[in-house]
C-alpha positions, 0 to 999 in steps of 0.5 A: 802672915806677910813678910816684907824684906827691904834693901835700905843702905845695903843692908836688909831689914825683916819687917812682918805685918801686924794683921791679916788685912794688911795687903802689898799695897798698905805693906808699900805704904808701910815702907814709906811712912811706918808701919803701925805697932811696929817699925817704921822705915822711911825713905826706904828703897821701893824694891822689896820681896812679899812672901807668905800666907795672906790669910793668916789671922794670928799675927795680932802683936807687933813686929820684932824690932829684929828677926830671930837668929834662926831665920834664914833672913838674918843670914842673908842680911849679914851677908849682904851688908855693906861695912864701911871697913875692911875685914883684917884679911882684906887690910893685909891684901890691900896693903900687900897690893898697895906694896905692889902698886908702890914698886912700880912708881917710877924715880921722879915720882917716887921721890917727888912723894917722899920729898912731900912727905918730909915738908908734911912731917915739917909741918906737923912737927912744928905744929907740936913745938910751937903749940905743945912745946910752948906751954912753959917749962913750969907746966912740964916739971909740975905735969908732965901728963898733960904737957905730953897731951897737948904736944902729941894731940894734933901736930903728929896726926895732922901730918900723917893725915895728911900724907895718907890722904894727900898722898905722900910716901913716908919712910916708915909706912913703906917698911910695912907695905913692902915687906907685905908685899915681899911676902907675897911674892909681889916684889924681890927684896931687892925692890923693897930696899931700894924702896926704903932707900929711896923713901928715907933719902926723899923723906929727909930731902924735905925735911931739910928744904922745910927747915930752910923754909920754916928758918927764914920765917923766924918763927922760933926765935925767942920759943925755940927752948923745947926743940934744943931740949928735945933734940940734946934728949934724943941723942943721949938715950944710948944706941939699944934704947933708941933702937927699942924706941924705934921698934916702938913707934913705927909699931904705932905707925904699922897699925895707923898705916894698916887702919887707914887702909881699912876706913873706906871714908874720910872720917874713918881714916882720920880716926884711925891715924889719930888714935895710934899716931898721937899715942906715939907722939905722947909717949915719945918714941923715936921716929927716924923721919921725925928726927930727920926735922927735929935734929938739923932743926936743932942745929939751925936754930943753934948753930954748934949745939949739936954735932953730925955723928951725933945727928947720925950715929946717936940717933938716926942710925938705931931710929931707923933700924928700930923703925924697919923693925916695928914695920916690917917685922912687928905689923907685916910680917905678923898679919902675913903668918895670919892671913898671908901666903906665909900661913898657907905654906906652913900650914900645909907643911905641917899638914904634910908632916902631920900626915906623913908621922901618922902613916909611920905609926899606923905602919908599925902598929900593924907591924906589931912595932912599938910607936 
């Protein structure tokens, strides 16, 4: 019997001849163009291992399509494979360094990425109004369902994908890689809020220089009904109901932020923004940097229709404390008492506590001392 082990994207496949008068060079040739009754593997890596008996005339039946559990050939194959993603340990280190890598960006360019950022919630929120929020209110008083998909498919994931990919810093994704990082010991908390600070302010910047810019297009004129709608509709929900819409979205964006970092290739990460990002847009949470557009976009278009304390107090105040929630609490923290320094520690106080309890009770147990 012969068994040929081969490296094929990374990954090793267990091939076994069909007979005994299979020698290495048909084995090779095997690899290249198939073997007979079994599976074939073109294009296959030359590299491979031959090992076993030659002479070994019972191995009459085709090869398993793969090798039993058992073999130490299947556990070397899942050791040595390659995924195109990372284990949810490795997420939270590489958001925790991302946090890391962020504290160290300097002024200028820390708000020049947060400034971008706004223009790219711009653009994604106008991409909602003018596609989803033109469907006609008809269409929103009969079904409402369907009106939410077409408003939250595209306009909200595009402008995250952008941001990842692009590279831009937003508000809300900044909440979950420094609190990461802040529990590792990475950054003070001093630094996370100046970080926040800084990105909210830089976030809103753009929001702004973009409305200026998407005014003078005139593009809303005459279709601008859903924007004046939304926006009056934000600022009613009450303080505790658009805090708890807050803690809601940015939940969404945490793990958009945390599957991005996973994906190792372009595709994977737009799949894993789309998912948890059109989901917030649909249900309608409240994301603070998105209503840093939506809001004085509304007063823009409509001089008056709005006031500043209720911009503010209504609603960017109870969003963006909402918002740090979902982040910081909701996605850094939890993964950080599952998989970061925060597990260790506990874990090892409770070992100590655990052990230092037992050595009481076996000591009164010899003392002849009730427990």
């Amino acid at each position: 019997m012969v068994t040929l082990v081969t490296q094929r994207s990374g990954k090793a496949i267990l091939i076994k001849a069909v007979s005994s008068s299979c020698d290495e060079g048909s084995l090779a040739n095997a690899v290249s163009g198939g073997l007979p009754g079994g599976v074939t593997s073109p294009g296959a890596r030359s590299a491979m291992r031959v090992h076993g008996d030659h002479d070994d005339p019972t191995n009459i039946f085709p090869m398993p399509r793969y090798p039993p559990a058992h073999t130490s050939a299947t556990f070397e194959a899942v050791a040595a494979r390659k995924s195109l993603i990372l284990t949810p340990p490795e997420i939270y280190a590489e958001c925790a360094h991302h946090g890391e890598e962020k504290a160290k960006f300097g002024w200028l360019k820390l708000l020049t990425l947060c400034t971008i950022a706004g223009c790219y919630v711009g653009f994604g929120f106008t991409l909602c109004l003018m596609v989803g929020g033109n469907i006609g209110a008809d269409i929103l008083a009969a079904r409402p369902g369907l009106f939410s998909l077409v408003y939250g498919a595209v306009g909200f994931p595009a402008a995250f994908t952008m941001i990842v990919i692009c590279g831009a810093e937003l508000f809300t994704s900044m909440c979950a890689y420094m609190t990461a990082a802040w529990w590792e010991g990475k950054v003070t908390f001093l630094t996370c809020v100046r970080m926040w600070v800084v990105s909210w302010v830089g976030n809103f910047a753009g929001c702004a220089i973009f409305i200026g810019l998407i005014v003078s297009t005139q593009i809303f004129e005459g279709r601008d009904w859903y924007a004046l709608l939304m926006a009056t509709k934000k600022v009613h929900h009450g303080f505790g109901n658009t805090l708890v819409r807050g803690i809601f979205a940015n939940w969404l964006v945490g793990i958009a932020t945390w599957q991005a970092n996973a994906a190792q290739d372009l595709s994977g990460k737009a799949i894993a923004i789309w998912l948890p990002i059109s989901a917030f847009a649909m249900l309608g949470w409240e994301h603070s940097i998105a209503n840093q557009y939506l809001l004085p976009l509304s007063i823009a278009l409509e001089p008056g229709h709005l006031s500043a304390y209720q911009v503010v107090v209504g609603n960017l105040i109870p969003a963006t404390i909402g918002n740090w929630i979902g982040g910081a609490v909701c996605v850094a923290t939890v993964y950080a008492l599952a998989y970061g320094r925060p597990n260790l520690v506990i874990t090892q106080r409770a070992e100590q506590l655990r052990a230092a309890w037992a050595g009481r009770w076996a000591d009164r147990r010899r003392r002849g001392l009730p427990a």
